[in-house]
ROSE-4610 file (N, C-alpha, C; in Angstrom, 1 decimal, always signed):
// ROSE-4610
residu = [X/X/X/X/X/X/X/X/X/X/X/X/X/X/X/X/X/X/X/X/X/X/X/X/X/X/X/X/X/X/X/X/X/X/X/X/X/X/X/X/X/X/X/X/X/X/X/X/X/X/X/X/X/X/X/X/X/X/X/X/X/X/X/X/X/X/X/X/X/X/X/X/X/X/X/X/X/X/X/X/X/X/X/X/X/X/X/X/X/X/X/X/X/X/X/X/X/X/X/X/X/X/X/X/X/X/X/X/X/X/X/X/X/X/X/X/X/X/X/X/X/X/X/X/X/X/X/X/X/X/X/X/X/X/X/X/X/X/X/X/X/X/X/X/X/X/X/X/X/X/X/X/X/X/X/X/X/X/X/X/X/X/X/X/X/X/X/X/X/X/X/X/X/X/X/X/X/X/X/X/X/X/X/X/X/X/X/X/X/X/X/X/X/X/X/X/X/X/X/X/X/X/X/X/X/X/X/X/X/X/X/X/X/X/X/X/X/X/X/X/X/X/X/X/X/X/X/X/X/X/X/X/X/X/X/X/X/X/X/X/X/X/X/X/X/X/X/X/X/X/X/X/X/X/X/X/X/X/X/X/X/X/X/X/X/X/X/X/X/X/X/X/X/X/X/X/X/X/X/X/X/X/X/X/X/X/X/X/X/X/X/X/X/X/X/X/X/X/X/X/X/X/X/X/X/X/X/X/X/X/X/X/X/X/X/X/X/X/X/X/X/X/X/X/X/X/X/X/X/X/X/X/X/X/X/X/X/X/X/X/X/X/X/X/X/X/X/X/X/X/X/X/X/X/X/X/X/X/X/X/X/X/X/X/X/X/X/X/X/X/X/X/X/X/X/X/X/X/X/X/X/X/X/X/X/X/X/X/X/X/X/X/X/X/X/X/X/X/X/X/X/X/X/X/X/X/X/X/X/X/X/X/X/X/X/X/X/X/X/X/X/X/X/X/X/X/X/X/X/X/X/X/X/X/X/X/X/X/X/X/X/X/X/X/X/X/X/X/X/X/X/X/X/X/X/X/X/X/X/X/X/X/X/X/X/X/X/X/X/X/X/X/X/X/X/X/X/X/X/X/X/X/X]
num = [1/1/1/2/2/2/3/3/3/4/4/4/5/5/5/6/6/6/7/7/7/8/8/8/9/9/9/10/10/10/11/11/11/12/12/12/13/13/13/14/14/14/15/15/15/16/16/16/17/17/17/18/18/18/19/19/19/20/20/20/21/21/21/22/22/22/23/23/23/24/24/24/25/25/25/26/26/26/27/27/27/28/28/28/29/29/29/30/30/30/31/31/31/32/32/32/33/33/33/34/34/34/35/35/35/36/36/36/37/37/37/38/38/38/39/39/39/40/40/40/41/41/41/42/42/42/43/43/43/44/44/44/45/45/45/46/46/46/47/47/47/48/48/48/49/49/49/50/50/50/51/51/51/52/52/52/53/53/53/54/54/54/55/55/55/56/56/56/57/57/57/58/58/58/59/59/59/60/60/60/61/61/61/62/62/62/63/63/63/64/64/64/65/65/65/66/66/66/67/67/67/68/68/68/69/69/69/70/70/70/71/71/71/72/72/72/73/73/73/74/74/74/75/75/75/76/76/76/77/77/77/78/78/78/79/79/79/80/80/80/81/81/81/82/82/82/83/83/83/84/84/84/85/85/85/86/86/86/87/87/87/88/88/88/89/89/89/90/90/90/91/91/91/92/92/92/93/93/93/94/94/94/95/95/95/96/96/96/97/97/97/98/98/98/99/99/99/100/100/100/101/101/101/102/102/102/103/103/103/104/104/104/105/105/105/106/106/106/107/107/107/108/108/108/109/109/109/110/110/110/111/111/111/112/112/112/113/113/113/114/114/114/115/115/115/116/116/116/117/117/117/118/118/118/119/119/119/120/120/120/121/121/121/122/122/122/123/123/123/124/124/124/125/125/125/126/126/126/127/127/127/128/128/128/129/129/129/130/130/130/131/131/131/132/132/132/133/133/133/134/134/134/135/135/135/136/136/136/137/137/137/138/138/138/139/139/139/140/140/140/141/141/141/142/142/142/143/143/143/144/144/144/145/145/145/146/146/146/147/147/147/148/148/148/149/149/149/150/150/150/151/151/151/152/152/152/153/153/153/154/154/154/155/155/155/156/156/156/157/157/157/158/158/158/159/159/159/160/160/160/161/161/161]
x = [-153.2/-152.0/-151.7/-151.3/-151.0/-149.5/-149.1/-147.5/-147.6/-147.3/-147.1/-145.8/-145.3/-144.3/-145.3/-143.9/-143.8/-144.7/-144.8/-144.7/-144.4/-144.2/-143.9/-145.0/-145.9/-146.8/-146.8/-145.8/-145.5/-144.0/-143.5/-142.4/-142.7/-143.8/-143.5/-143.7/-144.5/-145.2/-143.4/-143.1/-141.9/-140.7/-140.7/-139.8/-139.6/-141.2/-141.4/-141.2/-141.8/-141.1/-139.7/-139.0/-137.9/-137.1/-137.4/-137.2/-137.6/-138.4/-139.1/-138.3/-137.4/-136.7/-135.3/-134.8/-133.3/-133.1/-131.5/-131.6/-130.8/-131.1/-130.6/-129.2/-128.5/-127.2/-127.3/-128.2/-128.1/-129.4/-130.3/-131.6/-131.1/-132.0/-132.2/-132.9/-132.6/-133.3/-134.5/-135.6/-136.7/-136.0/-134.6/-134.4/-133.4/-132.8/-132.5/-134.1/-135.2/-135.9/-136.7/-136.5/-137.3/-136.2/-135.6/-134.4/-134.2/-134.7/-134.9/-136.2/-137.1/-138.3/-138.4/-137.7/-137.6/-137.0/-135.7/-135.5/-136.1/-136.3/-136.5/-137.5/-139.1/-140.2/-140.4/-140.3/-140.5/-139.8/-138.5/-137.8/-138.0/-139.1/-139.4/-140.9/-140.3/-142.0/-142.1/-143.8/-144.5/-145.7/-145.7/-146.5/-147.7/-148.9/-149.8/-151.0/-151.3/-152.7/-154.0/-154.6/-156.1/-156.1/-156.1/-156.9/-155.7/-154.9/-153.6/-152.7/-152.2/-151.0/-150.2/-148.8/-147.7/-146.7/-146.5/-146.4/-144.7/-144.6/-143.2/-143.0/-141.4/-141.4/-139.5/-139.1/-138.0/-137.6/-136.5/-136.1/-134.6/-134.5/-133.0/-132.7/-131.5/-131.4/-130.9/-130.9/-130.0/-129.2/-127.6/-127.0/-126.0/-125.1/-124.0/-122.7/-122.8/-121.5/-122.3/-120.9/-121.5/-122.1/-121.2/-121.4/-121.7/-122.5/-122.9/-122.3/-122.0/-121.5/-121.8/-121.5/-122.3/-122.8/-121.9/-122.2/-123.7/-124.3/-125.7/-126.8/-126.8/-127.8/-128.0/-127.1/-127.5/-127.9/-126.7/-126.8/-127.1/-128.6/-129.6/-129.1/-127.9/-127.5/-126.7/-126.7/-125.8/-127.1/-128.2/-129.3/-128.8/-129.2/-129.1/-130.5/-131.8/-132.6/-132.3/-131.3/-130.9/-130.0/-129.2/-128.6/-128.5/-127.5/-127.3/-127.5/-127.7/-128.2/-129.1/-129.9/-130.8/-130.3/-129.9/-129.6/-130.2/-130.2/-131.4/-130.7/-131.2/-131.0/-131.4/-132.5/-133.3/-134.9/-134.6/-135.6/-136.0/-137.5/-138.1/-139.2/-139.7/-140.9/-141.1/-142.6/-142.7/-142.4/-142.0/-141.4/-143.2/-144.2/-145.6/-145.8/-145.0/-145.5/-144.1/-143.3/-142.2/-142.3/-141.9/-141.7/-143.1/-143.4/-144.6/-144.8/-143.1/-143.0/-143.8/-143.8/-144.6/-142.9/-141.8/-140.8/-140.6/-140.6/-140.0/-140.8/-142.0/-143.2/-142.3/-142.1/-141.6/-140.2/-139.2/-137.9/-138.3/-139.3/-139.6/-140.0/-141.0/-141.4/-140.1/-139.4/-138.5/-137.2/-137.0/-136.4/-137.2/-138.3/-139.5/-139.2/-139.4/-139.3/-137.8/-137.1/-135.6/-135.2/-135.5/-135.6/-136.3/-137.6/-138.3/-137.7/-136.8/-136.2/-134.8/-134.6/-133.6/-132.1/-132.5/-131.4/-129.9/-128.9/-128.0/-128.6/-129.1/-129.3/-129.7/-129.6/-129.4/-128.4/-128.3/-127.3/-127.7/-127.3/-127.3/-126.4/-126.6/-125.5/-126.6/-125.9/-126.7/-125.9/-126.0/-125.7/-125.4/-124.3/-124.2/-125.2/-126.1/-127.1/-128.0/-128.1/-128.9/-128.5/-127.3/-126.9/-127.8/-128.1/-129.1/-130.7/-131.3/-132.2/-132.2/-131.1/-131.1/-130.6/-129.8/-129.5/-130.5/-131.9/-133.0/-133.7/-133.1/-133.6/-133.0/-131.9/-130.3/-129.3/-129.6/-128.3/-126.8/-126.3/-124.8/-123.8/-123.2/-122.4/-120.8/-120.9/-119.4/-118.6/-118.2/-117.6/-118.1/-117.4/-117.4/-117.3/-118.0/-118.4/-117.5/-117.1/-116.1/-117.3/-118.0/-119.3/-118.7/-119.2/-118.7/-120.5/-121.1/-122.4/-122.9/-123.2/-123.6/-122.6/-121.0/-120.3/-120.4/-121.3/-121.5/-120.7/-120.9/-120.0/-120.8/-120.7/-121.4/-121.0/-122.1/-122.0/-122.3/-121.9/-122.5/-122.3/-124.0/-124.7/-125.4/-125.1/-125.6/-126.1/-127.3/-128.2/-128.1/-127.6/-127.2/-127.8/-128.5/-129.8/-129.4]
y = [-7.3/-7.0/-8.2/-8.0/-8.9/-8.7/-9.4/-9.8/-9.9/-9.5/-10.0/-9.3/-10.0/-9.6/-8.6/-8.0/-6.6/-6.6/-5.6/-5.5/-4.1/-3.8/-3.2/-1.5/-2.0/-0.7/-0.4/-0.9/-0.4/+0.5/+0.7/+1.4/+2.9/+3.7/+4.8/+4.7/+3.7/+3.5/+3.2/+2.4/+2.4/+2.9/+3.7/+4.5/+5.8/+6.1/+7.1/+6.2/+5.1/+4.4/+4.5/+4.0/+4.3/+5.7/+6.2/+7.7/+8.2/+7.7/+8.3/+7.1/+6.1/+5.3/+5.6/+5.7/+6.4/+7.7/+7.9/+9.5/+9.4/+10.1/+10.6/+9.6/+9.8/+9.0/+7.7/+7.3/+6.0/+4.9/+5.7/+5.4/+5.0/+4.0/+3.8/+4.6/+4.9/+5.5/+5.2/+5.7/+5.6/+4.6/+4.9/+4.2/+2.9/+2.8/+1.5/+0.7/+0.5/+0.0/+0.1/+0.7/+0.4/-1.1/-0.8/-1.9/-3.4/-3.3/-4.2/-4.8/-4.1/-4.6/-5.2/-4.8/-5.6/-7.2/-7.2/-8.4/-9.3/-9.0/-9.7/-9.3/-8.9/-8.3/-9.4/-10.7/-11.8/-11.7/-10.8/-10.9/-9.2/-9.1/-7.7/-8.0/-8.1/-8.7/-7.2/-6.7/-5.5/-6.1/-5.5/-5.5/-4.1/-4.5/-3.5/-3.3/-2.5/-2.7/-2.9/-3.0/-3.7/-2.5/-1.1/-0.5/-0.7/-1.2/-1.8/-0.4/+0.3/+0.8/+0.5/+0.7/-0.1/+0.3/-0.3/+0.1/-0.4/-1.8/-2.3/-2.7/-3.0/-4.1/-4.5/-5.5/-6.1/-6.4/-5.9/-6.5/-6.9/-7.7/-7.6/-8.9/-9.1/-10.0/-11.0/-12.5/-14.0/-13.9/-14.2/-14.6/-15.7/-16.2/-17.4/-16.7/-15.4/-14.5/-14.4/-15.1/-15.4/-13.9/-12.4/-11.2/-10.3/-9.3/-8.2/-7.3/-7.0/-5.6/-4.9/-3.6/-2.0/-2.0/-2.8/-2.8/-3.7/-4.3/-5.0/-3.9/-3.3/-2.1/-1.5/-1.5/-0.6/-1.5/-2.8/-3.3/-4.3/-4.8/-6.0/-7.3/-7.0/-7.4/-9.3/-8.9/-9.8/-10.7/-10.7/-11.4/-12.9/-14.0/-15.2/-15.7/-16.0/-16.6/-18.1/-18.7/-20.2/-20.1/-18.8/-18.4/-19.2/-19.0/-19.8/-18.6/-17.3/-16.6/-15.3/-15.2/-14.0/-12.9/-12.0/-10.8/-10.0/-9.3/-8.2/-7.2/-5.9/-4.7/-3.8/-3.6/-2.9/-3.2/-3.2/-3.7/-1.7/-2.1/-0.6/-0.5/+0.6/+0.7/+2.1/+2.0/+3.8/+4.0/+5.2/+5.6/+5.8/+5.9/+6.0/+4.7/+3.9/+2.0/+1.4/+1.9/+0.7/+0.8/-0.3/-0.8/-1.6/-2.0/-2.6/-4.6/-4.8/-6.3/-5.9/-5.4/-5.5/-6.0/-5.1/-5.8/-7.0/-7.1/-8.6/-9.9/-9.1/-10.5/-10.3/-9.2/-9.3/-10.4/-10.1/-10.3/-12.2/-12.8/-14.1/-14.4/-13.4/-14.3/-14.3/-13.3/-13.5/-15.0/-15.4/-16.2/-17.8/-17.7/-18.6/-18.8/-18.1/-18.2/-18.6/-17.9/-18.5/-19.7/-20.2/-21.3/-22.6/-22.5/-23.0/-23.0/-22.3/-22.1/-22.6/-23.7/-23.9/-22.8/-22.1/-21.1/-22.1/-21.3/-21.2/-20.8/-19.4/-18.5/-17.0/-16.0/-15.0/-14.0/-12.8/-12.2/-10.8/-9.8/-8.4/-7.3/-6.4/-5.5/-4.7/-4.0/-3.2/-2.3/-1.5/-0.2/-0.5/-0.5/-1.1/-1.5/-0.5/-0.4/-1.4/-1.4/-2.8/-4.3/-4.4/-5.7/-6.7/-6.2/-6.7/-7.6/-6.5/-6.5/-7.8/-7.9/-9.0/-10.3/-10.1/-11.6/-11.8/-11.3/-12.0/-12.9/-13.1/-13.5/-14.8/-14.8/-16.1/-15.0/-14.1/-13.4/-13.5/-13.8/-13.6/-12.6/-12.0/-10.5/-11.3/-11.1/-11.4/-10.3/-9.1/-8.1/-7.1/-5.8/-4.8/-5.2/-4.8/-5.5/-4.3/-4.3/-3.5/-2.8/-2.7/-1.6/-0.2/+0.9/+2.2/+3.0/+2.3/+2.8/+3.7/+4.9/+5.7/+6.8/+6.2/+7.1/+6.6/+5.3/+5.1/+3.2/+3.2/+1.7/+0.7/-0.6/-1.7/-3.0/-3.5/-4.8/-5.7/-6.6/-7.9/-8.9/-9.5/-10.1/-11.3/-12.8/-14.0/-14.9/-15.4/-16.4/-17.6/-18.7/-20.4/-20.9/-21.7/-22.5/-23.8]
z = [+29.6/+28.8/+27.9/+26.3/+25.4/+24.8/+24.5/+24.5/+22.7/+21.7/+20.6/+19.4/+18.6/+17.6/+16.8/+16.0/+15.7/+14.2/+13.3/+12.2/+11.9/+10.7/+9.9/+10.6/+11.0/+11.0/+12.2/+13.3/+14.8/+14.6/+13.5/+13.4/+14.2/+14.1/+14.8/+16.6/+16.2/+18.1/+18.7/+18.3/+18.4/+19.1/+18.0/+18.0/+19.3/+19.8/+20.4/+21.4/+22.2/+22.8/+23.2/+22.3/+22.4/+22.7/+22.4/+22.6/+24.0/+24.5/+25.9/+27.3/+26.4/+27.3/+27.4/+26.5/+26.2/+26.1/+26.1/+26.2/+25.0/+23.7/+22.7/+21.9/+22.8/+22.5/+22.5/+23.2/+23.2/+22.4/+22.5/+21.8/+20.4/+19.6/+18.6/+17.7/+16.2/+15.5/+14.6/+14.7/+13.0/+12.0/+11.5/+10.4/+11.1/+12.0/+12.9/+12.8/+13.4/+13.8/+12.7/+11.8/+10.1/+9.6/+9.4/+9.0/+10.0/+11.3/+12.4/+12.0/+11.6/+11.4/+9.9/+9.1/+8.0/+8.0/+8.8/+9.0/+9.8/+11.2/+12.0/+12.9/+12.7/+13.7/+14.5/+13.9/+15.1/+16.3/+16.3/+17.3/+18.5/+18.0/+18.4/+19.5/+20.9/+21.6/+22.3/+21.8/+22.4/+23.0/+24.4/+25.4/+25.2/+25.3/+24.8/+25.9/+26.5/+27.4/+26.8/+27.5/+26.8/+25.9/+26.0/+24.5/+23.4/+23.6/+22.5/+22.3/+23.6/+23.5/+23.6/+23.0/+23.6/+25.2/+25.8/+27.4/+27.5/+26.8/+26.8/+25.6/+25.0/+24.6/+24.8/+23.6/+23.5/+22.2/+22.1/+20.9/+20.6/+19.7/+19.6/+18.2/+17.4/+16.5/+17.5/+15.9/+16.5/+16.0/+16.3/+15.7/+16.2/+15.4/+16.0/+16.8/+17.1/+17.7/+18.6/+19.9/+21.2/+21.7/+21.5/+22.1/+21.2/+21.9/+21.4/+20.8/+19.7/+19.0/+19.1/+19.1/+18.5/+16.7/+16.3/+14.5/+14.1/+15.5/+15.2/+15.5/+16.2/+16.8/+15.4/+14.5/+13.0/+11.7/+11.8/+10.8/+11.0/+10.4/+10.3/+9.8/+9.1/+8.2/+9.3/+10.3/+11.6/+12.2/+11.7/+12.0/+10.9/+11.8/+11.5/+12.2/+11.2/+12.4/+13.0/+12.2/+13.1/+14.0/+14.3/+14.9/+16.6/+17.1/+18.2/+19.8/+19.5/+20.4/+20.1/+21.4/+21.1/+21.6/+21.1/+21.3/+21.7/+23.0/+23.7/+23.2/+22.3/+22.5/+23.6/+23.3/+24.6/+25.4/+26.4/+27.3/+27.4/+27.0/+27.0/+27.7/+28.7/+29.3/+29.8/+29.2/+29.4/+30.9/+31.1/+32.6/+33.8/+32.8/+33.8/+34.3/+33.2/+34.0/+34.4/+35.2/+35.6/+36.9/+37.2/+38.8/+39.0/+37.9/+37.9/+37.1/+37.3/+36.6/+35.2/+34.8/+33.1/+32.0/+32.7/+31.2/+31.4/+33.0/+33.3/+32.8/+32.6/+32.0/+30.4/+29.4/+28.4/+28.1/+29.1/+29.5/+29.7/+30.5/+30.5/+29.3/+28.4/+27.1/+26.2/+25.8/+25.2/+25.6/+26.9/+27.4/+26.8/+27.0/+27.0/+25.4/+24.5/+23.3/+22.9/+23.3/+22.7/+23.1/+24.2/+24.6/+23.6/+23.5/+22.4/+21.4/+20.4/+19.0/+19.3/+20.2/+20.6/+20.0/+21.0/+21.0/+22.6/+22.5/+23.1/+24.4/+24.7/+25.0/+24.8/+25.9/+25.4/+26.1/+25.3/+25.8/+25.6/+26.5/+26.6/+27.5/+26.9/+27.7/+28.7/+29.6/+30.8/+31.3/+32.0/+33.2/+34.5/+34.8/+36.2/+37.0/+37.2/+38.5/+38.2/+36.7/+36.8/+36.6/+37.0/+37.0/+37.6/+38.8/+39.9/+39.1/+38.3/+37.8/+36.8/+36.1/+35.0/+35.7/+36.9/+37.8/+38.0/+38.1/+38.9/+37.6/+36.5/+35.4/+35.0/+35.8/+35.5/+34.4/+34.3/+33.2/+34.4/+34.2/+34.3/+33.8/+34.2/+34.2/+34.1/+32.5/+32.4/+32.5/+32.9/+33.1/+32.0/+32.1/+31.1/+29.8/+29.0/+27.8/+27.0/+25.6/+24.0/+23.9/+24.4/+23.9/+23.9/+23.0/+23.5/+23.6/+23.1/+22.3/+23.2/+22.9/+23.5/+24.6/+24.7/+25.3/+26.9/+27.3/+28.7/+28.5/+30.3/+30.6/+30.4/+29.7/+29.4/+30.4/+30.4/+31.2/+30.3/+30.0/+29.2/+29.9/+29.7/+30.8/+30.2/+30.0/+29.4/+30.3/+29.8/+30.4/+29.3/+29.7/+29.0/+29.6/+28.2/+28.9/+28.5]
């Protein structure tokens, strides 16, 4: 399995990805992750198996605002790459490979890497149930997060390094 940033010509792999992880409301769109990949593919790590499908990936912008908006998931425009944090949008993995540590190897490089670019940190929202899941990472669960995104309850969850 190989770990690498995005381009321009993973926008559909993508997307379907995306779509087979989320449910409708909360998923990202075609033209979200056209516009993500314009600014910022470096910040986009896909996990691929040896014949180079994509199985996982991560992505999310930097910026100097310590928390997560809903107005960044659409607008690229909140990317700062000197930015002082990494932003997780979504931790994605097709539903045939999970329970199998493959995002968490994603979830380390992304950590590994923000780390290196002397970031702050990083930060992300989550679903109750997986609070669990991102403490095993050092994320910290600052309470219910101003998220509405999607109509469901948010956690926002920071790892300071």
């Amino acid at each position: 399995m190989e770990i690498r940033t995005a381009a321009m010509a993973d926008l559909a792999t993508v997307t379907a990805v995306e779509a087979a992880c989320f449910p409708p409301t909360e998923a990202a769109t075609r033209q979200d992750f056209e516009k993500r990949l314009k600014v910022y593919p470096n910040h986009f790590w896909l996990l691929e198996d040896e014949s180079g499908r994509l199985i996982s990936f991560v992505n999310g912008l930097v910026t100097d605002e310590p928390s997560l908006q809903d107005e960044m998931y659409s607008d690229a425009s909140f990317h700062n790459e000197h930015g002082a944090w990494q932003m997780i949008f979504g931790v994605n993995t097709l539903p045939d490979y999970r329970r199998q540590g493959l995002a968490g190897s994603v979830i380390r490089r992304v950590i590994a890497d923000a780390k290196a670019q002397g970031r702050k940190g990083c930060v992300l929202t989550c679903k109750k149930e997986l609070l669990h899941y991102y403490e095993q990472f050092g994320f910290i669960n600052e309470g219910v997060s101003d998220s509405i995104h999607g109509g469901v309850v948010w956690y926002e969850m920071r790892l300071t390094f």
